[in-house]
Each structure stands twice: as structure tokens, then as C-alpha cells.
C-alpha positions, 0 to 999 in steps of 0.5 A: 277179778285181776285187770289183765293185760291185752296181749300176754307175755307168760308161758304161753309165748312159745318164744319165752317157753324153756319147753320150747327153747329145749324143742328148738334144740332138739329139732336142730341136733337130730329132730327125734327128741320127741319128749322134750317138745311142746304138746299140741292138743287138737279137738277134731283132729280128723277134720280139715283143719283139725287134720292140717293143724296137726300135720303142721305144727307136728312138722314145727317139732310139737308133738300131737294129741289128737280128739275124734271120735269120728263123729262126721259120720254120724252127722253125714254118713258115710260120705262123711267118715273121716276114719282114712284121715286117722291113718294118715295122721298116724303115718304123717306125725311121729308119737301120734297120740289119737284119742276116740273121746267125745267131747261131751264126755266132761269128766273124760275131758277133765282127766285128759286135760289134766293128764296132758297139760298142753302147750298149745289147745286148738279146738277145732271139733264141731258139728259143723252144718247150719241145715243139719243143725235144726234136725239134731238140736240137742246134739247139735247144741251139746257139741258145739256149746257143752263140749266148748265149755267143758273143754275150757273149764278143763283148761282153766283147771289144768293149764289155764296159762296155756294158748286156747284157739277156738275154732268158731264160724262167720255164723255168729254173725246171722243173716245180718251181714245181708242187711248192708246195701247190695249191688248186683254185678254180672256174676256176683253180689258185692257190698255198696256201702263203701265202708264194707270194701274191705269186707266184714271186720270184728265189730261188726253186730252178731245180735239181733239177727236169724242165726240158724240153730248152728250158728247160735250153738256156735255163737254161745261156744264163741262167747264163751271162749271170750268170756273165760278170756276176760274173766279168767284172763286165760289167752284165748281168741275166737278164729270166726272163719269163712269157707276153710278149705283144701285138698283134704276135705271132706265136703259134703252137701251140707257141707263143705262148699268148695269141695263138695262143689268140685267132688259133683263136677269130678263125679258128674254129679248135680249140683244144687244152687240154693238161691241167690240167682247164684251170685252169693259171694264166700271168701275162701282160705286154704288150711294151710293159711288157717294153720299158719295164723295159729302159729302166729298167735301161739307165739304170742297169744293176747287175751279174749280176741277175736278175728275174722278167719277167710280169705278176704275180698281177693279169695272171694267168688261167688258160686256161679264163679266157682263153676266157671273155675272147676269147668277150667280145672278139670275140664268138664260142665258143671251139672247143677240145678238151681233151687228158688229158696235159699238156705236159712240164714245164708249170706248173700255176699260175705268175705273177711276184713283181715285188717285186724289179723294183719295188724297184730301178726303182720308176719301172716298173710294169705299164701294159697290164692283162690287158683290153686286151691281149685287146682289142690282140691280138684288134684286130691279129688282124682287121686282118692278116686283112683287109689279107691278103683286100684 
């Protein structure tokens, strides 16, 4: 095995790319070159971030192929059925390309990889709840780990020079983020050991720690990522991402925080508080900011990294927080009942340390604070209520 080089100057650098170079050409002469552009590959393409990828690097001149099988509604039912997402998909991106393939089909994902050969790979597919995760093991597991591998041997055989970008979670890391010293303030918690001020960077330990079922599948799709990384030097990097959210989630109660919250206050619907006195702190990030950052490492992608994905300490709130900002928005109490336990393996107070991010790509940064996205997912809410009583 080659020693590789920690950050990569191949084809996978959009910038050095002739692929690219034609792209931005044909952008600038009359945008409907669609052939010569760079080819995006997105696995969830019907989910939240999956969804805003696309749109996003759609409108940066890539073309789109999009993997969803809708699988959301399976794990969630109705209430989680992304199939709307689909048509906005097809309506938003020109050449849409969306196939209905399930990840843990590995000879259909082969072919496809091999048919594609991508520019670009983001993996966003997932079952994505740590309380659904102990009903549906085996499912869980298959998806967020077997699908993760078969995804990039599929890459490794056919386009091993090429960006991949993992979507994994903050999970990873157990409830061992709970063990740093407390303090209990008025409406929230917040660490007391000053060398977590920034919040919870990347070395921080994921082993040794309660998981939940999710998290472990995730922890093993995460580690996998890394590992085809460093022993392959393919250019990959694990995104372990807080509370991603905006206007096109599709929360649901195990969930989906954010949204699901506001979606109970706009529907006078209870919400349930698990634990924590309801000063459990999360840090949240728009899709938007979750997109930008993939650009940014498309650009210039390194080798086996991992970062910490939120919105740091400024787009933290806790929960009893978030009511007092959706009663703001939209003008109505939040119903809510607390309930004693909390969920297994939740954190008491979690947001990001973007330090490392900033660092390598210091043109990102956080451009949704956490007001405005209230007020998005609050407005996005109320309109699919009204175009559904139309």
C-alpha cells in the first residue's frame, strides 16, 4: 500500500478537472450544455439534504443522478413519504436522472457506478432514527452499513479517483458526549469543562460509549469510509452531522427535530419532551450551509477526513429554547408533554467545534442563523398545508 498525500491534487479537484473547465464554459456561453458537465451522484436524493445537494450543485452546472427508493416511508410511514420530493426534483434540475435502486442491491449498485462513473459521489441515503433503529436491526444495519460498503467498492472499481462524501451523524459518538462536566443554566445545559467552549471537535472518543443501534450502524458506515480512505487513498471524508435541517424536511417524531417540533406547533399537535428537564442542547445547520461545505471539499477533496457537521455553539438551542422561538414565529403555544426518560443514547448538550472545517476550507462558514431558519421551516410548513386544503 502507497503512502498517500493528505490533501489530493488529481482529477478529483473540480478546479483541475477538463470536464469542469468544459462545465464552466458552457455555463458561461448559454447554460444548456448539459452533456459536458461534471456528474453528480447523490444516494437519498429524496431526503433533506440529499434533496438540496442536488438542487444546489444542479444550479453550479453538474448534472444529477439521484438513488431513492422512498425508503422514508417504510421506516416512518406515510407522514414520511418523500415521493413530492421527487417531482420537485424533476421539475427544479434539468436532465433529472432519478433511479428507484436500493442501496443494498450490490450488483445493481455496481452496474450503476460503472455506468455513471461520477465526478462527484454524495452519500446521503440512510435509515436515519436511533429509536427505530433497535425495531428494524437487520434493516437498519443493511442500509446504513452494507449499503455504505457497497457503495464504495462500487467507487473503488469504477471511479476510485473521485470525491466521496459520506453523510455520517454526531451518533458516532455515543452518549459519551455526556460524560463532559455540565452546568445547568435557566433554559438550558452547557459544558463546564472550558476546553469544550467551542463544542465537541474530531478527536473526540466515539469507542467505549452506549451508541443506540443507529449509531453503531452509522459508526461502522463511518468507519468504513475512512478506512477505503487511507488504505486505497480514495479522497473521502465523513460529514458527522448535528441537527441538519430547513424548509424541505420532512420531520417526523423519531425524526427530524426541528421540523417536527414547528410541524406540532403549526398543527396544534403535542409535542413529547423526552428527558433532560428540556434544556438538551443541539446545534443546528441549514441544508443550504450543509451543501455549501460539499462544494468546498469538491473542490479540493483530501484523503480519509472527518469533520463535525452543525451549526456550531451560535445555532444551538435547547428544546425548551426551540418553543419559545416557533411561539415567536407563528404565534401560537407549543403543546407539549414532558416525558421522564429520555431516549437511549441521546446527548444532554451537543453542538459542533467547526474549527477544523473553517480551517481547511476557511471560504465556508455559517450563512442561515438559527432565526431564519425557524421563520423557513415555519413558512414551508403553512404553505404545504395550504396547497394540500387547495
Amino acid at each position: 500500500m502507497r503512502e498517500q498525500n493528505h490533501t489530493v491534487n488529481q482529477r478529483n479537484s473540480l478546479e483541475f478537472s477538463p470536464i469542469c473547465e468544459t462545465k464552466e464554459r458552457s455555463i458561461l456561453d448559454n447554460g444548456t450544455n448539459i452533456l459536458h458537465s461534471p456528474h453528480l451522484l447523490v444516494t437519498g436524493s429524496c431526503g433533506l439534504i440529499g434533496s438540496e445537494v442536488s438542487i444546489f450543485f444542479a444550479n453550479q452546472g453538474f448534472r444529477v443522478t439521484g438513488i431513492d427508493n422512498n425508503h422514508r416511508a417504510v421506516f416512518f410511514g406515510p407522514e414520511g413519504d418523500t415521493s413530492w420530493v421527487r417531482g420537485r426534483l424533476r421539475r427544479e434540475i434539468p436532465g433529472y436522472r432519478h433511479e428507484a435502486l436500493d442501496i443494498r442491491n450490490r450488483d445493481g449498485v455496481l452496474a450503476l457506478m460503472k455506468e455513471l462513473c461520477p465526478d462527484l459521489i454524495i452519500h446521503a441515503a440512510a435509515q436515519p432514527s436511533h429509536d427505530r433503529a433497535a425495531a428494524i436491526p437487520f434493516l437498519d444495519f443493511e442500509v446504513n452499513a452494507v449499503g455504505t460498503l457497497n457503495l464504495l467498492e462500487a467507487a473503488r472499481q469504477a471511479c476510485p479517483e473521485t470525491p466521496f462524501i459520506y453523510m455520517s451523524t454526531n451518533k458516532v459518538y455515543g452518549d459519551r458526549p455526556n460524560t463532559i462536566p455540565l452546568t445547568e443554566l435557566e433554559t438550558r445545559w452547557d459544558y463546564a469543562d472550558p476546553n469544550y467552549s467551542n463544542g465537541i471537535a474530531e478527536n473526540f472518543s466515539i469507542d467505549q460509549s452506549k451508541h443506540s443501534v443507529f449509531g453503531a450502524s452509522k459508526v461502522a458506515g463511518d468507519v468504513m469510509v475512512q478506512e477505503y480512505g487511507r488504505y486505497h487513498g480514495m479522497p473521502t471524508c465523513c460529514l458527522r452531522g448535528g441537527c441538519l435541517t430547513g424548509p424541505n424536511h420532512s420531520g417526523v417524531e423519531l425524526h427530524g427535530f426541528l421540523s417536527y417540533l414547528i410541524k406540532c406547533n403549526i398543527e396544534e399537535r403535542e409535542y413529547k419532551l423526552f428527558g433532560y428537564k428540556g434544556k438538551q442542547v443541539r446545534d443546528n445547520i441549514h441544508s443550504e450551509d450543509v451543501a455549501r461545505f460539499m462544494y468546498e471539499f469538491a473542490k479540493a477533496p483530501r484523503v480519509a477526513e472527518v469533520y463535525n457537521l452543525g451549526g456550531g455553539k451560535e445555532n444551538a438551542c435547547s428544546v425548551l429554547e426551540a418553543f419559545r422561538m416557533t411561539e415567536a414565529v407563528t404565534g401560537q403555544p407549543m403543546k407539549w408533554r414532558y416525558v421522564e426518560e429520555n431516549r437511549i443514547g441521546d446527548h444532554i448538550c451537543y453542538y459542533s467545534d467547526l474549527r477544523k472545517m473553517k480551517a481547511h476550507y476557511p471560504n465556508w462558514g455559517i450563512t442561515k442563523p438559527l432565526g431564519e431558519i425557524f421563520q423557513e421551516i415555519a413558512g414551508s410548513w403553512i404553505e404545504r398545508h395550504a396547497q394540500l386544503a387547495r
